[in-house]
C-alpha positions in Angstrom: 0.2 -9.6 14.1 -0.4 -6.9 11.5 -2.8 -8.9 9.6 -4.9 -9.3 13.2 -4.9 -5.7 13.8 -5.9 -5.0 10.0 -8.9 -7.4 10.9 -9.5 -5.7 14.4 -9.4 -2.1 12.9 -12.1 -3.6 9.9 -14.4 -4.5 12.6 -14.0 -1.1 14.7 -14.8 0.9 11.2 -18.0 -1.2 10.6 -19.2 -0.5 13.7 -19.3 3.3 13.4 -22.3 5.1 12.6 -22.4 8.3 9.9 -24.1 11.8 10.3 -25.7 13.6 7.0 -23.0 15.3 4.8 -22.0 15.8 1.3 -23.2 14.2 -1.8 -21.6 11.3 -4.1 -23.1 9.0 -6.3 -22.9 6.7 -9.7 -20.7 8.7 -12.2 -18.7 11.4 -10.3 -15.0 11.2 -9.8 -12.3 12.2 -7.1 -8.6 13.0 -6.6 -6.6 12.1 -3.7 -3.4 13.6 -3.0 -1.1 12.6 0.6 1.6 10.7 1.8 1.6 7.1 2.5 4.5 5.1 4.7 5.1 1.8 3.0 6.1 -0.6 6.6 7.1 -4.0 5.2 6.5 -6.9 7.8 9.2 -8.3 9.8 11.6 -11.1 9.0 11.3 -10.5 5.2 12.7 -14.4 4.3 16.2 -16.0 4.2 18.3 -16.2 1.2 20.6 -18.7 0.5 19.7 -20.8 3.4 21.3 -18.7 6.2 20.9 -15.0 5.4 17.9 -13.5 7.1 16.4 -10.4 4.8 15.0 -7.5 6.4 13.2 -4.1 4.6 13.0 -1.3 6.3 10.0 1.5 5.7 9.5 4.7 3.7 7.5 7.6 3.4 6.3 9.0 -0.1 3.9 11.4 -1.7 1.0 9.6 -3.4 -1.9 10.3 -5.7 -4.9 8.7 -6.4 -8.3 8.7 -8.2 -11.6 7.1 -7.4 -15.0 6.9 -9.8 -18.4 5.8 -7.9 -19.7 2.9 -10.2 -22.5 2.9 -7.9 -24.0 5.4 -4.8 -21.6 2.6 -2.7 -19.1 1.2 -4.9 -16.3 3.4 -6.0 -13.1 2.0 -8.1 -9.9 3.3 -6.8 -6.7 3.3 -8.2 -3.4 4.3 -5.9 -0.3 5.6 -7.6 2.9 7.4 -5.9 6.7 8.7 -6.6 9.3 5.8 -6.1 9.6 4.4 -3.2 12.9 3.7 -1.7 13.7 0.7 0.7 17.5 -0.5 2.1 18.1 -4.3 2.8 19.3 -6.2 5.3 21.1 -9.4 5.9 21.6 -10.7 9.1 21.8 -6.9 10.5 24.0 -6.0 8.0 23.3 -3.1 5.2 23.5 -4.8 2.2 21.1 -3.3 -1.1 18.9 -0.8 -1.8 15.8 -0.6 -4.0 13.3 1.7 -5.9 9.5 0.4 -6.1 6.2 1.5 -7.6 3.3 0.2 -6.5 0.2 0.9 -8.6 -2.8 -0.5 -6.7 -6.6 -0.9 -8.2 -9.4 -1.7 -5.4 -12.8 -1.9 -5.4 -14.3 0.0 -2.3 -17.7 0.0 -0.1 -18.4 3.4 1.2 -21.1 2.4 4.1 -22.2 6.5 3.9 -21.4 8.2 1.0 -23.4 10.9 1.6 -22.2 10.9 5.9 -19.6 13.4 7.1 -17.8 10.6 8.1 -17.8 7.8 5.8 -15.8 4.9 6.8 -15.2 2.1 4.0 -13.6 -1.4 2.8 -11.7 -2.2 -0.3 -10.2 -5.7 -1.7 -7.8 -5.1 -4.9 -4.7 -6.1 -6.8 -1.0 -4.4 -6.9 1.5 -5.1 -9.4 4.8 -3.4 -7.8 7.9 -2.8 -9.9 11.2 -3.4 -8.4 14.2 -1.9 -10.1 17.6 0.3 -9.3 18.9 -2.5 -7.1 22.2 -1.5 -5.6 24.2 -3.4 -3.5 26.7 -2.7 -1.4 28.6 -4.6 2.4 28.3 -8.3 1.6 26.4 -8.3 -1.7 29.0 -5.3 -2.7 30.4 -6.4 -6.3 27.5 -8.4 -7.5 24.6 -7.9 -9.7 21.4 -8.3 -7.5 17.7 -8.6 -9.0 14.4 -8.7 -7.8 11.3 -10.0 -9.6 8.3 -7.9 -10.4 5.5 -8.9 -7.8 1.5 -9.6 -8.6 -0.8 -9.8 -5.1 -3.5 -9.2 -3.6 -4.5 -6.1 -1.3 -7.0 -5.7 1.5 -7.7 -1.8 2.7 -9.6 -0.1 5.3 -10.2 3.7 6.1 -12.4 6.7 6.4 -13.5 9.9 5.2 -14.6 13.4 7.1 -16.1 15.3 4.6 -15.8 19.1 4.9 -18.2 20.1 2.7 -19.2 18.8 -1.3 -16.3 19.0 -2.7 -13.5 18.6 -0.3 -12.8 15.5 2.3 -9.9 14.5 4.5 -9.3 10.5 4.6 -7.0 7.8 6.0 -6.5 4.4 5.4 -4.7 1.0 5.8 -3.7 -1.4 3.5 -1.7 -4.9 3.6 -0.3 -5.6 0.6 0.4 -8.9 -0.7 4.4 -8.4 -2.6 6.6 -11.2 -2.7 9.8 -10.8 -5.2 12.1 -13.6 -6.2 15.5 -12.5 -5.6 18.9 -13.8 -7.9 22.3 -12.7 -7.1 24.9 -12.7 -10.5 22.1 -14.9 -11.9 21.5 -17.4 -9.1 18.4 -17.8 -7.7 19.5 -16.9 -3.9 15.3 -17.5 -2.3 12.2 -15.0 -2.0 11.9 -11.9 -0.2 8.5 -11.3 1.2 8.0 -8.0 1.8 4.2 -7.8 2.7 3.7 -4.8 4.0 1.3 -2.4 5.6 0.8 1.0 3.9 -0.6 3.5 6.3 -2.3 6.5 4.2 -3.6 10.1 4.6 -4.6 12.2 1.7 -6.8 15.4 0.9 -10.0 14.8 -1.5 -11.3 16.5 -4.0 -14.6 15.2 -5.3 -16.2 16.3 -9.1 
């Protein structure tokens, strides 16, 4: 369902048109600075055969950069502070987790130069998962969660408000799947998968 409105929202965005605004080209740089809510999808896996895993969503501050490799293309690279997720299993609270989840696109701005600028991005994300904590059912054991490598997808926007300064939004699905063991044992995979909803201030240089 996500994935369909990700698609839905791509095809909206491409069908808008951009007035005359700002510049950017080949060579100049950006900041980004804003919160982003990290919503994993629903059902997150079962572990162990019977126990249905479930992540719930967080909001963090995030920055970012972006550098225009072309008048279109810009590469863009999302960082944040920690986020923090509690788990699930079958209803009940049972861990808690910190994540970062550094994320490098590649971007098409269809109007750079537009006061509103809407624009695509394919990348990769390489999250790190650590401080697990368990408590309920899992309390007393020693719970760990893989490192994750995937794929992301992104679309969003920019209103420019003059050269230098621009208000934007996007979303992203992000591809995160983590191995989870419990004392050791390989208990199954959580698949997180989420969709990270974004709005940040730029500043363009």
């Amino acid at each position: 369902m996500k994935k369909t409105l990700l698609i839905t929202a791509l095809g909206a965005v491409l069908g808008l048109s951009a007035a005359t605004a700002s510049a950017a080209g080949a060579g100049n740089w950006n900041l980004k600075f804003g919160l982003a809510n990290v919503n994993p999808k629903s059902n997150n896996g079962t572990l162990a055969g019977t126990l249905r895993a479930d992540v719930d969503s967080n909001t963090k501050p995030t920055i970012g950069f972006g550098y225009w490799l072309t008048d279109n293309i810009q590469l863009d690279v999302l960082g944040a502070i920690p986020f923090e997720h509690d788990v699930s299993l079958n209803g009940g609270d049972a861990a808690s987790l910190r994540h970062l989840p550094p994320t490098v696109s590649l971007q098409y701005h269809f109007a750079p130069n537009g006061a509103f600028c809407p624009f695509v991005g394919i990348g990769i994300n390489y999250t790190m998962i650590y401080d697990e904590k368990t408590r309920g059912p899992l309390a007393g054991t020693k719970l760990t969660l893989d490192n994750s490598f995937g794929f992301a997808a992104q679309v969003g926007a920019e209103f420019k408000l003059n050269d230098q300064w621009a208000l934007a939004a996007d979303v992203r699905w992000i591809d995160i799947d983590t191995k989870a063991k419990v004392n050791g044992a390989s208990v199954g995979t959580v698949n997180v998968d989420p969709m990270v909803v974004s709005a940040y201030l730029v500043y363009s240089f």
